[in-house]
C-alpha positions as CSV (number, residue, x, y, z in Angstrom):
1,X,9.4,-12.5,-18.2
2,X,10.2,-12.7,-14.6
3,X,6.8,-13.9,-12.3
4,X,6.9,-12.4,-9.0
5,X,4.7,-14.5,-6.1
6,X,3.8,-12.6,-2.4
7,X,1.6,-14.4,0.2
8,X,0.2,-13.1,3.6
9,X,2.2,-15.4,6.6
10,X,-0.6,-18.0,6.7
11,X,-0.8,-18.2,2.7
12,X,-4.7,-17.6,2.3
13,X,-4.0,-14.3,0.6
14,X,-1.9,-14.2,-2.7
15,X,-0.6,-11.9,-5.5
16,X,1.5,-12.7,-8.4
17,X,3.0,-10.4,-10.4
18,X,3.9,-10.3,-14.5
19,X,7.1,-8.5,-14.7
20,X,9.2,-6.6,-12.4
21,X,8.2,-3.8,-10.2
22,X,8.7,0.1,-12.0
23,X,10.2,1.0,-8.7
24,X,10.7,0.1,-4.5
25,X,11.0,2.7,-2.0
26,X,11.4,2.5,1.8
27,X,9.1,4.8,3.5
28,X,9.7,6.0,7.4
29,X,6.5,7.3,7.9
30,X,5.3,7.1,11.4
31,X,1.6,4.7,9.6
32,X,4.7,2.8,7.7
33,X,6.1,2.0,10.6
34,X,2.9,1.2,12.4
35,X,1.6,-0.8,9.7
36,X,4.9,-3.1,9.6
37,X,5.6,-3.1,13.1
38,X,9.3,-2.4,11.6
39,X,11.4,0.9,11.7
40,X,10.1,1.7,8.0
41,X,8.0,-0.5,5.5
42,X,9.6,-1.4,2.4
43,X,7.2,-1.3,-1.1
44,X,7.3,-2.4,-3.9
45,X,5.7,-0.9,-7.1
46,X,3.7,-2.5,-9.7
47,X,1.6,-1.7,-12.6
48,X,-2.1,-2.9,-11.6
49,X,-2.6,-5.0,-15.3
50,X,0.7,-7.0,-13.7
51,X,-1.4,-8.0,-10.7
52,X,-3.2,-11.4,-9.9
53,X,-4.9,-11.8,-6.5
54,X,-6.4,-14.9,-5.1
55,X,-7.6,-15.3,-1.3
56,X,-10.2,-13.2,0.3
57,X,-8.7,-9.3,1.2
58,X,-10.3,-7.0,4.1
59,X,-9.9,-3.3,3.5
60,X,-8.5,-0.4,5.5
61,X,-8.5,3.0,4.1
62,X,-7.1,6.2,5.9
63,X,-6.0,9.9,4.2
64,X,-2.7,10.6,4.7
65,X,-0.6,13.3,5.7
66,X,-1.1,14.8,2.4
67,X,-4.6,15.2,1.8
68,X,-5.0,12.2,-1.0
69,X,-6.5,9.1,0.1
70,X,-4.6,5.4,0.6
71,X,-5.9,2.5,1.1
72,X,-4.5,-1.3,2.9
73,X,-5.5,-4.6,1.4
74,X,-4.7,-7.0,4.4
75,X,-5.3,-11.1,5.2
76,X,-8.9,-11.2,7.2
77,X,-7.1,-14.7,8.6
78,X,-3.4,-13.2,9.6
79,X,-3.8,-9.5,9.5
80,X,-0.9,-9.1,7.0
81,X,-0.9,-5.8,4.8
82,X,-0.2,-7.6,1.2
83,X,-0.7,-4.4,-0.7
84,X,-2.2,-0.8,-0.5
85,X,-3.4,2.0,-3.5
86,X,-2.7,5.6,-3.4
87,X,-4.3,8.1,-5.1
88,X,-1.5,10.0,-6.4
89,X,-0.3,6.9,-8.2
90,X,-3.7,5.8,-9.4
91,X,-1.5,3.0,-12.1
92,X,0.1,1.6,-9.3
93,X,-0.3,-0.8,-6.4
94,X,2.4,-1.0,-3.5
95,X,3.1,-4.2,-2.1
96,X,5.2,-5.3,1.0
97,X,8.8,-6.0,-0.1
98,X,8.9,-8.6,2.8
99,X,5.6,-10.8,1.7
100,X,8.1,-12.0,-1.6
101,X,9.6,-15.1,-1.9
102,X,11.3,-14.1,-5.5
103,X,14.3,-11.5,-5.3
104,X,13.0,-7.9,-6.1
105,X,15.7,-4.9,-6.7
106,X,16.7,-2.4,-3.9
107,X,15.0,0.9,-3.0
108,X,15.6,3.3,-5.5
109,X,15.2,6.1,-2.4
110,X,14.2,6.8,1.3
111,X,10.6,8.8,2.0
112,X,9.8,10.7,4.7
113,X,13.3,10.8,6.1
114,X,12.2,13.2,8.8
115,X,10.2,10.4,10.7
116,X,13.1,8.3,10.7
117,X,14.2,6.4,13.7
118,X,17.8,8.3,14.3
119,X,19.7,4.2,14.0
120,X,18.7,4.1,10.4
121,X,20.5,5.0,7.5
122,X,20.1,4.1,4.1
123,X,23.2,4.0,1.6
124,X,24.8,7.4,0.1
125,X,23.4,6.6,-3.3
126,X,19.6,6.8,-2.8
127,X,17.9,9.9,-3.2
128,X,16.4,10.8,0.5
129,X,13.5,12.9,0.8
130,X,12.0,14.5,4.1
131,X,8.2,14.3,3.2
132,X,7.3,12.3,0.1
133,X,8.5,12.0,-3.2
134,X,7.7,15.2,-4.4
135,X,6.7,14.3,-7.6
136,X,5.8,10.8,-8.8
137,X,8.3,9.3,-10.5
C-alpha cells in the first residue's frame, strides 16, 4: 500500500496518508485562488480513516458559494492551508496537492471554470465544470 506524506513549508504540521487519494480536482474558485495565492488550488481527496495528523492545526471556517459550510486546517507557525472539510463530502478531507512530497495522480477535472483566469487551460480530457461538481462523485 502506497503511504502518502504532506507537511506545511516549515514541517510543524503533518499528514500521512494510507492509500491513494479517491480523486484530485483543480478548483478556480476566486477563495481557491486566494487561499493558494496561485491561479487555482489543486486538491487532493482522501478518505478521513486514511488520515494521520501530527503538529498543532489552527482553524478557518467560511460558507461557501453554495450554502454548505468548509472549513481550512492551516500551520499556526507558517500559515500553510494543509487540508480543509466540506460538508457535501462529509467522508472526505481535501488536501493541497502542492504540500506532497510523494507523486499523486492528475486532476480527474477543472471546477468552477467560470472564475478561471482567461491564461489557464486544462487538457481536453478532463471534465470542466462552471460552478462545482454538480454531483459528488
Amino acid at each position: 500500500m502506497t503511504t502518502h506524506n504532506a507537511t506545511c513549508q516549515c514541517g510543524t504540521l503533518q499528514a500521512t496518508f494510507e492509500g491513494d487519494p479517491d480523486f484530485v480536482i483543480a478548483c478556480n474558485c476566486k477563495a481557491c485562488q486566494k487561499r493558494t495565492g496561485a491561479a487555482f488550488g489543486t486538491g487532493a481527496y482522501f478518505r478521513k480513516t486514511q488520515m494521520t495528523v501530527t503538529g498543532a492545526t489552527s482553524h478557518w471556517a467560511r460558507t461557501a458559494e453554495t450554502g454548505r459550510a468548509l472549513e481550512n486546517a492551516f500551520c499556526p507557525v507558517c500559515g500553510t492551508t494543509l487540508y480543509w472539510t466540506l460538508e457535501m463530502r462529509p467522508d472526505h478531507i481535501g488536501v493541497a496537492f502542492g504540500c506532497f512530497d510523494t507523486r499523486l495522480p492528475e486532476p480527474a477535472r477543472a471546477i468552477w471554470t467560470d472564475e478561471k483566469h482567461d491564461w489557464v487551460s486544462f487538457p481536453n480530457n478532463w471534465p470542466q465544470f462552471p460552478k462545482g461538481t454538480p454531483e459528488p462523485v
